[in-house]
VODO-318004 format. One line per field, with one value per atom (N, C-alpha, C): residue number from 1; atom name; x, y, z. Coordinates in nm, 3 decimals. Example, Ala and Ser with C-alpha at 12.3 -4.5 7.8 and 13.67 -1.06 7.14 Angstrom:
<rs>
k	1,1,1,2,2,2
a	N,CA,C,N,CA,C
px	1.319,1.230,1.320,1.285,1.367,1.290
py	-0.569,-0.450,-0.330,-0.225,-0.106,0.003
pz	0.780,0.780,0.780,0.708,0.714,0.787
</rs>
This chain:
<rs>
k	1,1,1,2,2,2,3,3,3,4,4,4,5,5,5,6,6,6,7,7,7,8,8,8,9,9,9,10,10,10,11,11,11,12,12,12,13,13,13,14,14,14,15,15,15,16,16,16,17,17,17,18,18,18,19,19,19,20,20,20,21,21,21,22,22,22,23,23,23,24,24,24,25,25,25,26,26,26,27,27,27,28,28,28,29,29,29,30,30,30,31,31,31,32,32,32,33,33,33,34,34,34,35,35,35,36,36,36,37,37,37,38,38,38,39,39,39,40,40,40,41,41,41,42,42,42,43,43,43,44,44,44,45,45,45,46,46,46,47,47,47,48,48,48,49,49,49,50,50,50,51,51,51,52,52,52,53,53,53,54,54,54,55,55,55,56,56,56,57,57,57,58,58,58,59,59,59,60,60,60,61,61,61,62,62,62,63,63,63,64,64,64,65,65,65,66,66,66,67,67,67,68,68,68,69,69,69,70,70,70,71,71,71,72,72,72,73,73,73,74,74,74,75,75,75,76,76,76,77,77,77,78,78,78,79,79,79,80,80,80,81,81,81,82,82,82,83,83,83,84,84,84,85,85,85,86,86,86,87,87,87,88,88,88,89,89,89,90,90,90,91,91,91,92,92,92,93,93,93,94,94,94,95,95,95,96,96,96,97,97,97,98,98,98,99,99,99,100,100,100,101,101,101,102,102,102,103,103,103,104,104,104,105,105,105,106,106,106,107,107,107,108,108,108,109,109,109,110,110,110,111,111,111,112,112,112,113,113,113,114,114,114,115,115,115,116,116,116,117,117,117,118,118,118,119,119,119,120,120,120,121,121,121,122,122,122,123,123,123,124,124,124,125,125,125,126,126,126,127,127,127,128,128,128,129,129,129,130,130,130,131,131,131,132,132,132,133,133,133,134,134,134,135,135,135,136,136,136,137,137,137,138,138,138,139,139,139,140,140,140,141,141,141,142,142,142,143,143,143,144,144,144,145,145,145,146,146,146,147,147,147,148,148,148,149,149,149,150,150,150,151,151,151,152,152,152,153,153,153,154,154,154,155,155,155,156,156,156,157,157,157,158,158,158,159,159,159,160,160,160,161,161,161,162,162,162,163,163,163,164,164,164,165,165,165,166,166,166,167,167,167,168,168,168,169,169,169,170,170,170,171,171,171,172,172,172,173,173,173,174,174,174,175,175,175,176,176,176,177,177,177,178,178,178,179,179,179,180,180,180,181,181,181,182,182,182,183,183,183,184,184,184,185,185,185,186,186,186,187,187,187,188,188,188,189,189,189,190,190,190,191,191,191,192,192,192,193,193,193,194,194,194,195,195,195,196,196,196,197,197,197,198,198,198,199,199,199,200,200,200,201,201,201,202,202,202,203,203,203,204,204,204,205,205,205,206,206,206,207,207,207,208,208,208,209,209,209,210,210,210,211,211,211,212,212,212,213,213,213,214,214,214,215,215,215,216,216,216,217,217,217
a	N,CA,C,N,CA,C,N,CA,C,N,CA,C,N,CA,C,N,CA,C,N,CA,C,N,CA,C,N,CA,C,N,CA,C,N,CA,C,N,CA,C,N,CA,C,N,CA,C,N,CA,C,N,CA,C,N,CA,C,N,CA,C,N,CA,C,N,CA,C,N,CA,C,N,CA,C,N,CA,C,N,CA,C,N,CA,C,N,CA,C,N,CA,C,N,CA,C,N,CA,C,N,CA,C,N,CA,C,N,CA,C,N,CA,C,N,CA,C,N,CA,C,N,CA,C,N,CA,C,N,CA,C,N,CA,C,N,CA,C,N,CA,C,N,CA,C,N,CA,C,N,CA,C,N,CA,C,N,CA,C,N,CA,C,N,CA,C,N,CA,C,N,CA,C,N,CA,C,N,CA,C,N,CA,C,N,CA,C,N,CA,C,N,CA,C,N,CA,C,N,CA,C,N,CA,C,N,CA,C,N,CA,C,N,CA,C,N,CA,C,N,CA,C,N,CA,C,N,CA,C,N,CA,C,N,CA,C,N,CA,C,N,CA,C,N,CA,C,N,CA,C,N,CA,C,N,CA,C,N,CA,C,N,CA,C,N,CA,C,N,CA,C,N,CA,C,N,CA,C,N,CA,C,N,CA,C,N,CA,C,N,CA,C,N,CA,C,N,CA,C,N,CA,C,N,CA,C,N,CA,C,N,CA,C,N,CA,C,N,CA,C,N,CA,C,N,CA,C,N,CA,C,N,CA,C,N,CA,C,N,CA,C,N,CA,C,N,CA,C,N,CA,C,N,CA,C,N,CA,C,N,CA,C,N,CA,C,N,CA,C,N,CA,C,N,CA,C,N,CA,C,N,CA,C,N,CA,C,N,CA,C,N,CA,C,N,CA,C,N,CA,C,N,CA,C,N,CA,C,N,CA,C,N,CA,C,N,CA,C,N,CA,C,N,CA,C,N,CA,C,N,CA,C,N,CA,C,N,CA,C,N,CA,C,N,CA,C,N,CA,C,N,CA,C,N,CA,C,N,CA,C,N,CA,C,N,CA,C,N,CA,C,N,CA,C,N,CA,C,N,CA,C,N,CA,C,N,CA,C,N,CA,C,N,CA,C,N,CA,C,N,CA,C,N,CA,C,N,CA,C,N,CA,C,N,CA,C,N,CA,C,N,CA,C,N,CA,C,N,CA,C,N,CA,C,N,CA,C,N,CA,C,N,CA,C,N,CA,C,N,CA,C,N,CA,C,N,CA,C,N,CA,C,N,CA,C,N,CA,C,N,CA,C,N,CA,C,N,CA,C,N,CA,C,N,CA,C,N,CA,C,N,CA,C,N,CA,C,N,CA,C,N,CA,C,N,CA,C,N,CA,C,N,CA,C,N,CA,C,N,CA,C,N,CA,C,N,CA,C,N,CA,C,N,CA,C,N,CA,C,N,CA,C,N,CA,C,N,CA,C,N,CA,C,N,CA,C,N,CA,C,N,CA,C,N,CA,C,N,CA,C,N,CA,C,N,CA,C,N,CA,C,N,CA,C,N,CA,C,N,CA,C,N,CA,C,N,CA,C,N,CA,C,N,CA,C,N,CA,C,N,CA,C,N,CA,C,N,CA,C,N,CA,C,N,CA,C,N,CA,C,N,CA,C,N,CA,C,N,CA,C,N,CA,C,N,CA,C,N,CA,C,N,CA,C,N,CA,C
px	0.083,0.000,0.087,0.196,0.289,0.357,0.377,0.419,0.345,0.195,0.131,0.102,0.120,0.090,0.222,0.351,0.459,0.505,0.434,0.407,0.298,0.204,0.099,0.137,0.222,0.328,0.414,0.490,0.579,0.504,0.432,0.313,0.271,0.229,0.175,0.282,0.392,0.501,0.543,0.557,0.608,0.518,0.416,0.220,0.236,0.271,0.251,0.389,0.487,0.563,0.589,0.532,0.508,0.375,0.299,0.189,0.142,0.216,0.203,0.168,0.242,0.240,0.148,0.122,0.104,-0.048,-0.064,-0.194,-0.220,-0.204,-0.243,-0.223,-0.246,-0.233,-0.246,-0.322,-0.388,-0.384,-0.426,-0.544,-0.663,-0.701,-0.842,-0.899,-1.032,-1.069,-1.216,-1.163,-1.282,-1.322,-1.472,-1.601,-1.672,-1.636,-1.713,-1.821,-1.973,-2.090,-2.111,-2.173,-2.185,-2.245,-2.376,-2.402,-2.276,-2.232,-2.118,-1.992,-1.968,-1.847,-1.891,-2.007,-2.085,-2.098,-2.087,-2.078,-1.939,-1.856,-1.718,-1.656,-1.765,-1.721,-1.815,-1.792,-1.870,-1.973,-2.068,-2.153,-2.081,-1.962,-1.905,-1.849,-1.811,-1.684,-1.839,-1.894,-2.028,-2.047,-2.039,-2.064,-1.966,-1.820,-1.768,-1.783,-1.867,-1.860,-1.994,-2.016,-2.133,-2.153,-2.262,-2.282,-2.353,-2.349,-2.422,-2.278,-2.174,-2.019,-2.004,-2.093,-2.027,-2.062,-2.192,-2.268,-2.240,-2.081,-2.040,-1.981,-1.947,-1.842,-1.701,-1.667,-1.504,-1.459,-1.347,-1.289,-1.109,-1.121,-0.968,-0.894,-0.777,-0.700,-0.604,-0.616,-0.503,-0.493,-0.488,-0.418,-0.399,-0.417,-0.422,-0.323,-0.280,-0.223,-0.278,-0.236,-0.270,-0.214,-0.174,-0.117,-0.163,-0.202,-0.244,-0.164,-0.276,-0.179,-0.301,-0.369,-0.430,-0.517,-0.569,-0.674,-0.814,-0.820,-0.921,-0.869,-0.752,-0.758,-0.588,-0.634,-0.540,-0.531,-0.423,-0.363,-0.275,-0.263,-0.245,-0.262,-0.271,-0.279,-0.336,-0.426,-0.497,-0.472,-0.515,-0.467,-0.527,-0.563,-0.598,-0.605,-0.589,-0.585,-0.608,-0.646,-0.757,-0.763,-0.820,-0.831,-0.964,-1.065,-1.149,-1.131,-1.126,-1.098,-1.241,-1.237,-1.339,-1.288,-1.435,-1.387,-1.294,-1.282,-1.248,-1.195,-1.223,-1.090,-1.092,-1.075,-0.997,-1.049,-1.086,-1.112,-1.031,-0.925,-0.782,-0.854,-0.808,-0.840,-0.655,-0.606,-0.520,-0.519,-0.576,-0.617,-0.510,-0.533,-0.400,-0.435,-0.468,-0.520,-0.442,-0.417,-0.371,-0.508,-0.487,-0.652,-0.621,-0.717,-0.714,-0.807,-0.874,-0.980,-0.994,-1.118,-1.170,-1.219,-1.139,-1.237,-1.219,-1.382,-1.417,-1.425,-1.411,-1.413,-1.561,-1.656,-1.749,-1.752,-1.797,-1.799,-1.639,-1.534,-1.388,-1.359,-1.485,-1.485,-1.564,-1.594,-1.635,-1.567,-1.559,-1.508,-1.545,-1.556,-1.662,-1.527,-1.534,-1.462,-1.532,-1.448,-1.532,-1.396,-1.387,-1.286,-1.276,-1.173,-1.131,-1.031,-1.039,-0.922,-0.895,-0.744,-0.693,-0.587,-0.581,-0.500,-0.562,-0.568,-0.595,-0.582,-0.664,-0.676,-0.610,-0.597,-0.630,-0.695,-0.798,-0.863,-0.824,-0.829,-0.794,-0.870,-0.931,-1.027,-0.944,-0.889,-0.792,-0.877,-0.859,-0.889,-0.840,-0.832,-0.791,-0.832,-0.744,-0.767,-0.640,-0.742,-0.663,-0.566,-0.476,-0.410,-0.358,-0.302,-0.256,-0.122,-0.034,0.110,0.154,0.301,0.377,0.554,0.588,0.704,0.727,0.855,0.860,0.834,0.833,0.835,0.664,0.595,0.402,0.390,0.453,0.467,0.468,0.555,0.599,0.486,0.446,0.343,0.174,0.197,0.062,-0.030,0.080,-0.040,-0.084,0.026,0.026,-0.113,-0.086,-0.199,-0.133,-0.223,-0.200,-0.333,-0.296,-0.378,-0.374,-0.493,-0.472,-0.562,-0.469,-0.521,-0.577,-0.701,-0.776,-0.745,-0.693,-0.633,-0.735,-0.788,-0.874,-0.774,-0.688,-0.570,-0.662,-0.691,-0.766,-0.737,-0.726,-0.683,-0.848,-0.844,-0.955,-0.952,-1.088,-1.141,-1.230,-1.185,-1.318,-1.376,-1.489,-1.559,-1.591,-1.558,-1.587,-1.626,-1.639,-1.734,-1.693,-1.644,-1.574,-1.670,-1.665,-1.695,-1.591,-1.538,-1.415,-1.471,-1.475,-1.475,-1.324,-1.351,-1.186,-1.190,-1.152,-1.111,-1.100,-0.974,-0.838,-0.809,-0.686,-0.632,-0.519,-0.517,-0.378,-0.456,-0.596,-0.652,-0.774,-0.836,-0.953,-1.022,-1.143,-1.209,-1.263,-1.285,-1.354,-1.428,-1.542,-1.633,-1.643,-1.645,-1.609,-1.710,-1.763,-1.747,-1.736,-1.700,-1.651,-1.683,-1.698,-1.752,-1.641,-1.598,-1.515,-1.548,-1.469,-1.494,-1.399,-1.387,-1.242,-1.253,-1.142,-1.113,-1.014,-1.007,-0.918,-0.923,-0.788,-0.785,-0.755,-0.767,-0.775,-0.895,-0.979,-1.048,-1.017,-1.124,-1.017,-0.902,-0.769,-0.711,-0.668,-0.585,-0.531,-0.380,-0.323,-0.200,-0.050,-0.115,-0.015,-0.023,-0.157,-0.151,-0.284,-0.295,-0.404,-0.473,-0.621,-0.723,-0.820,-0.915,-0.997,-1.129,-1.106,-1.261,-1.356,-1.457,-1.586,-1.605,-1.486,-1.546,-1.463,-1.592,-1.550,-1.591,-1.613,-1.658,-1.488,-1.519,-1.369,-1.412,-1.538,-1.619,-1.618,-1.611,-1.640,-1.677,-1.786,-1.804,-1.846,-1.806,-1.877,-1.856,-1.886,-1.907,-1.835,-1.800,-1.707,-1.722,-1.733,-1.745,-1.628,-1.595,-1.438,-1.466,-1.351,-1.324,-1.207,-1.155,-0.993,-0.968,-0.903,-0.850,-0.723,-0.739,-0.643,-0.499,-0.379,-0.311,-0.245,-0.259,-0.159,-0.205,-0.423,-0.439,-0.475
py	-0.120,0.000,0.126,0.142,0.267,0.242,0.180,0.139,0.229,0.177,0.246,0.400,0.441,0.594,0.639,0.637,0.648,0.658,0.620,0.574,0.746,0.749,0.831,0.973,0.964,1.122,1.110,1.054,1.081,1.129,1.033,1.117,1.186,1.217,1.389,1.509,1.469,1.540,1.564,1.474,1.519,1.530,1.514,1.619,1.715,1.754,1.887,2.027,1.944,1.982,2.053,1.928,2.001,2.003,2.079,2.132,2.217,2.319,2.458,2.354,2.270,2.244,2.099,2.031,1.874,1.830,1.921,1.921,1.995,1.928,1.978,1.960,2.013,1.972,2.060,2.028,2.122,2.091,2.140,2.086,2.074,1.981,1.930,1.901,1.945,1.917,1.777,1.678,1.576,1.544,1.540,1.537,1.372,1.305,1.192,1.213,1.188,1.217,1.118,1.140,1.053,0.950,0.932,0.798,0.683,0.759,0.697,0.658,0.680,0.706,0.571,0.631,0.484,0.359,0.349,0.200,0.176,0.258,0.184,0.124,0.097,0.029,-0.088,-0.199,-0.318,-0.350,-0.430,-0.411,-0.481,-0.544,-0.601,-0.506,-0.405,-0.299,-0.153,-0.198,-0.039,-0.054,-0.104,-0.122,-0.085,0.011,0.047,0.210,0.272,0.398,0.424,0.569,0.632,0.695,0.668,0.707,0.861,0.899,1.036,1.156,1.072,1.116,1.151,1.056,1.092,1.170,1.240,1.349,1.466,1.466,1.622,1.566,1.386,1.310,1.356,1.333,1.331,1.386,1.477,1.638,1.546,1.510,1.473,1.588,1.618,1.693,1.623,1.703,1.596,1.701,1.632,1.679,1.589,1.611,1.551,1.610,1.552,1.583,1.482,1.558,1.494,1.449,1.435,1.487,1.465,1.508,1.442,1.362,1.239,1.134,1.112,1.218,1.208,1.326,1.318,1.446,1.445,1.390,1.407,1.312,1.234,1.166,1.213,1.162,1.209,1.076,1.081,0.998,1.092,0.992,1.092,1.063,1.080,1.048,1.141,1.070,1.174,1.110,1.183,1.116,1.232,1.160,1.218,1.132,1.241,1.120,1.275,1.194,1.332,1.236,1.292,1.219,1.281,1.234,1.303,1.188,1.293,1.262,1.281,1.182,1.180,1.129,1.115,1.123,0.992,0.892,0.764,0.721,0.727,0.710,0.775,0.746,0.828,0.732,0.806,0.783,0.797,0.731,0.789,0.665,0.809,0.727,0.800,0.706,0.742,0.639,0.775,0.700,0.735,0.664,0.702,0.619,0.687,0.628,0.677,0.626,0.617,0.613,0.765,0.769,0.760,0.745,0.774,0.797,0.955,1.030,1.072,1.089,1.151,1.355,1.435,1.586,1.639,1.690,1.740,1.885,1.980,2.124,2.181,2.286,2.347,2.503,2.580,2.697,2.777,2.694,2.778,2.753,2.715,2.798,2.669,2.569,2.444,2.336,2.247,2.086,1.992,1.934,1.782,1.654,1.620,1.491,1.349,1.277,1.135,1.037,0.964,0.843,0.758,0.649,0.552,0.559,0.565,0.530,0.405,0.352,0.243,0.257,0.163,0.220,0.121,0.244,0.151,0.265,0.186,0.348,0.222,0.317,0.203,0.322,0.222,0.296,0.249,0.318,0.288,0.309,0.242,0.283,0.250,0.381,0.408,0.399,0.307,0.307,0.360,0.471,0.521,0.468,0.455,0.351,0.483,0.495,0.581,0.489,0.590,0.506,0.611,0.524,0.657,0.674,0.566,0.557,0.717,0.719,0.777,0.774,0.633,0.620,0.483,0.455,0.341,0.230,0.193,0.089,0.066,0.185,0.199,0.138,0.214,0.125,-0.016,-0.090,-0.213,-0.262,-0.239,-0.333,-0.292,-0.222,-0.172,-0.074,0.000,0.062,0.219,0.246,0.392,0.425,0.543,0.536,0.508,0.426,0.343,0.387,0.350,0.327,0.269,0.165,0.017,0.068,-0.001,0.039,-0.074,-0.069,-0.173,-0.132,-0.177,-0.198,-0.228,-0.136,-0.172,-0.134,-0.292,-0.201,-0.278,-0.213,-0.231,-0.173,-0.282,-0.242,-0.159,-0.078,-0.002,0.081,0.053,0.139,0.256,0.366,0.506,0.508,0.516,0.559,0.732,0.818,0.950,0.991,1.133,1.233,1.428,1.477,1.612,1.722,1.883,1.996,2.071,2.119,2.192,2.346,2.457,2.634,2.687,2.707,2.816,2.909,2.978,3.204,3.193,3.139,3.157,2.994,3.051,2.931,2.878,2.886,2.836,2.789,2.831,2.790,2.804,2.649,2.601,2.587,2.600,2.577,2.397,2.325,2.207,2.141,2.092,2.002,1.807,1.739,1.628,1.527,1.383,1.279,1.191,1.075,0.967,0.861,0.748,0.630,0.543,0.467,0.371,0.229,0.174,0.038,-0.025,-0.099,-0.127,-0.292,-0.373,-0.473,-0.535,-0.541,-0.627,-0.743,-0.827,-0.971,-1.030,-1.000,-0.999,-0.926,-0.855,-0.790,-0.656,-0.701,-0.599,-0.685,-0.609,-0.698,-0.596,-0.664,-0.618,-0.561,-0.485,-0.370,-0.513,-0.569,-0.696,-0.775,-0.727,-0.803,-0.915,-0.962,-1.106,-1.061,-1.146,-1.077,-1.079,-1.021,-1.008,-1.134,-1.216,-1.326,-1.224,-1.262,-1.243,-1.093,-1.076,-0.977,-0.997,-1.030,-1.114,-1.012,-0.875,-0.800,-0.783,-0.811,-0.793,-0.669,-0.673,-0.540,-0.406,-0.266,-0.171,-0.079,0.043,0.078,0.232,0.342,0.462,0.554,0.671,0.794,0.919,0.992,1.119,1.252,1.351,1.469,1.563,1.577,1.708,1.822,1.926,2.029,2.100,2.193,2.213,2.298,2.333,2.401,2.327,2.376,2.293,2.436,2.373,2.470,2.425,2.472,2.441,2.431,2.429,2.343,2.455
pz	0.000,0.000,0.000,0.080,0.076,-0.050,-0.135,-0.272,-0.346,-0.312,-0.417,-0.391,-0.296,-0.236,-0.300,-0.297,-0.288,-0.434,-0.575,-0.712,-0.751,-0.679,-0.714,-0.686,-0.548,-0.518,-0.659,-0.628,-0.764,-0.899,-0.949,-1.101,-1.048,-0.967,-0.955,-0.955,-0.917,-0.892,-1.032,-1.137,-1.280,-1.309,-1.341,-1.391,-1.389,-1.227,-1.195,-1.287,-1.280,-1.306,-1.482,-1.541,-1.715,-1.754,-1.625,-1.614,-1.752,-1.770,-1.861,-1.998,-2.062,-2.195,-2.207,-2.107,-2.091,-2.002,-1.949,-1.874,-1.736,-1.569,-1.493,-1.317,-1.266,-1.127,-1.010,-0.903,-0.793,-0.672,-0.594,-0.483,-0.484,-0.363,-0.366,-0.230,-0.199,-0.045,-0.109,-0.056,-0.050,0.087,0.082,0.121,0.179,0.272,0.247,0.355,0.305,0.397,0.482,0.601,0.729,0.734,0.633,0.609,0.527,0.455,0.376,0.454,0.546,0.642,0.731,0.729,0.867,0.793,0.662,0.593,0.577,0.622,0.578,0.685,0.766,0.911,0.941,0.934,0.928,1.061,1.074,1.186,1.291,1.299,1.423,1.477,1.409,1.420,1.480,1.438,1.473,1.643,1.712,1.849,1.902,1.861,1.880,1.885,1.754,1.724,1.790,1.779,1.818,1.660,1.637,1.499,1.520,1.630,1.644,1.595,1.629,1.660,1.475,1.377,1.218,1.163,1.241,1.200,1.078,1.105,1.001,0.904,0.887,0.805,0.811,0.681,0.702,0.569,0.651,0.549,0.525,0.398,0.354,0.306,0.284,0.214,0.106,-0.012,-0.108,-0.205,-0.362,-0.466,-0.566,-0.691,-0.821,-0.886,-1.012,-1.174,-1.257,-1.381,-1.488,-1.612,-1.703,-1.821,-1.955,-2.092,-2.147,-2.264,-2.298,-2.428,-2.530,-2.508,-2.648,-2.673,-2.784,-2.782,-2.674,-2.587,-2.500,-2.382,-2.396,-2.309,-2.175,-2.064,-2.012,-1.926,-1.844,-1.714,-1.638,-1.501,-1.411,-1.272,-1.138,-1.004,-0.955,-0.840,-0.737,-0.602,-0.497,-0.383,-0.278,-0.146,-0.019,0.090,0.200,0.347,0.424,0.559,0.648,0.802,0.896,1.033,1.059,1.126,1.220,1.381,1.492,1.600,1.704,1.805,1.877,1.957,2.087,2.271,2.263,2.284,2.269,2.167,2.020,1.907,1.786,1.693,1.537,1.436,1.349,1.219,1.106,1.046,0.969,0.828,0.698,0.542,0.502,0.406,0.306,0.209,0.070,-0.052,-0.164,-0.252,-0.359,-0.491,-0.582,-0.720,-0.876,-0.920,-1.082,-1.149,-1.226,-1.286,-1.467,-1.533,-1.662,-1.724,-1.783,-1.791,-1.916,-1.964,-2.069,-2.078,-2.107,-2.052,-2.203,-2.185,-2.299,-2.278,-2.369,-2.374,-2.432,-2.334,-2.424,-2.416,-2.510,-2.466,-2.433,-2.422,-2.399,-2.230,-2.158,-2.023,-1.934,-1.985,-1.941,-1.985,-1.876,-1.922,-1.811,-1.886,-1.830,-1.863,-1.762,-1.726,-1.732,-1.747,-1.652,-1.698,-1.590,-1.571,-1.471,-1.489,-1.347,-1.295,-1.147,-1.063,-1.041,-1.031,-0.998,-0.897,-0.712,-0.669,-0.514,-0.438,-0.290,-0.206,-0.054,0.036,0.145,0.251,0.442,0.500,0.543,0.665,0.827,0.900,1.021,1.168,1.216,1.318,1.428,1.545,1.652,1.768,1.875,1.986,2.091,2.121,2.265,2.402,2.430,2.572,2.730,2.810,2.893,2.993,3.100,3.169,3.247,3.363,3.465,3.482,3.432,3.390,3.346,3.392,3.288,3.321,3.349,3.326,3.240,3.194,3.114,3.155,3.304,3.364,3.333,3.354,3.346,3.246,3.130,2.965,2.977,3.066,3.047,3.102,3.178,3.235,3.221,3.093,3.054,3.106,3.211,3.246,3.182,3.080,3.045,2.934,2.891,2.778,2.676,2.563,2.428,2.323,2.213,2.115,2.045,2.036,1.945,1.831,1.728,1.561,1.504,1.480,1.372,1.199,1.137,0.968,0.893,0.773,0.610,0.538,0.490,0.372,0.252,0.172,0.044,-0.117,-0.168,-0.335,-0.371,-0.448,-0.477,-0.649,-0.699,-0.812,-0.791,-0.851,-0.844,-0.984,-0.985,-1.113,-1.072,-1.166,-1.102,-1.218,-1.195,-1.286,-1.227,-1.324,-1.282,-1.348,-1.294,-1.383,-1.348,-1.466,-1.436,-1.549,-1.447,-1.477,-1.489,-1.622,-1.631,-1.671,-1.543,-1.550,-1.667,-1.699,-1.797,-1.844,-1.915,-1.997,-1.893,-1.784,-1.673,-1.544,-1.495,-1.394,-1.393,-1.328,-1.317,-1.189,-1.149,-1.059,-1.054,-1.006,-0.992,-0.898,-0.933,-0.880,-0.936,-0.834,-0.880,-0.772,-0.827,-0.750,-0.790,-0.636,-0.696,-0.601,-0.675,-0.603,-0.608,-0.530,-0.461,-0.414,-0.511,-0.434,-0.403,-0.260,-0.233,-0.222,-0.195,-0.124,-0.096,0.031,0.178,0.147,0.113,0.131,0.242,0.314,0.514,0.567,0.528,0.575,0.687,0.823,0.884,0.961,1.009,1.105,1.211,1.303,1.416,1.393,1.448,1.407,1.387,1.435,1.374,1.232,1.207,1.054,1.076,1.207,1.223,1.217,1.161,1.076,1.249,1.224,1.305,1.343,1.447,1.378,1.411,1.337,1.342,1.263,1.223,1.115,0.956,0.897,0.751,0.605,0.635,0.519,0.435,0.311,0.262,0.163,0.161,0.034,0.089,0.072,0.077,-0.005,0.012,-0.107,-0.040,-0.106,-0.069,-0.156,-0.150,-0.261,-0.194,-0.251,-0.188,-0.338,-0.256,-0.329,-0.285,-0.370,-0.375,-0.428,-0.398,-0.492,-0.487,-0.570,-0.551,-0.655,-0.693,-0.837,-0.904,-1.001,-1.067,-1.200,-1.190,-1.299,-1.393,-1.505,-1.605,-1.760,-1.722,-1.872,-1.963
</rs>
């Protein structure tokens, strides 16, 4: 998974870079809504959260490029990861996709997108657990505070759909979403890697809305 995050920095990094003549690259704030947030956590794993707690969902931060290799067609990487925190634990996504898109031009001042991502996210549901420790010896014998991490490392596809407004011929405004489907060949597991019994969802699926600007096209 850091392979593939680590692949998607880099293409964005040369995207961005022969931006001016080749295509594009920005920032982006994605959007995932609270019902959507609350399915990416399986019902063994829900007796953990307070679903009153997902209420506002979850605010990622990231960034795309692009470049193009044909007359309408482009490739390119997008990517985001974000935390939302609560009384007792954390909600952590880092996603990272290799996209390859179709955008059409109307009017000079509109363009319409649509393409797929190929790539993978992990989600991470953090348990905070308190303690009254605070020397190493407390550590050793468990008594300090810890936080145990539950693991969704998942290969994943986006089917998305963009509107991109341009001032000018160098920068764009954008609206975008995208649907996701992931899957865990372990499902969830424990910060060691062992899978979890009794929780067997290896499917995930949710929708996310972004926006960001973009420079170069």
């Amino acid at each position: 998974m850091k392979k593939v995050l680590s692949l998607v920095v880099l293409l964005l990094t040369i995207t961005m870079v022969f931006s001016i003549n080749f295509g594009g690259g920005g920032f982006t704030i994605t959007y995932i809504p609270p019902d959507q947030l609350s399915q990416t956590l399986p019902e063994g794993l829900q007796n953990i959260v307070n679903t009153s707690d997902l209420s506002e969902g979850f605010l990622g931060i990231g960034g795309g490029g692009k470049g193009r290799i044909g007359k309408h067609l482009f490739m390119g990487g997008e990517g985001f990861s974000g935390l939302v925190s609560y009384d007792d634990y954390e909600i952590y996504m880092d996603c990272g996709f290799f996209t390859i898109s179709s955008m059409f031009n109307f009017f000079d001042f509109i363009n319409i997108e649509a393409g797929l991502g190929l790539g993978g996210y992990i989600q991470q549901l953090r348990l905070n657990f308190s303690g009254t420790g605070e020397t190493i010896e407390d550590f050793i014998n468990g008594d300090a505070p810890y936080i145990n991490t539950l693991n969704f490392e998942a290969f994943a596809a986006s089917f998305n759909a963009a509107l991109y407004l341009n001032p000018s011929t160098f920068f764009s405004f954008f609206v975008k979403g995208d649907y996701v489907i992931g899957y865990a060949p372990k499902s969830w597991t424990f910060e060691n890697g062992k899978k979890i019994v009794g929780v067997n969802e290896k499917l995930s699926a949710f929708y996310t809305v972004s926006s960001g600007i973009t420079f170069g096209f």
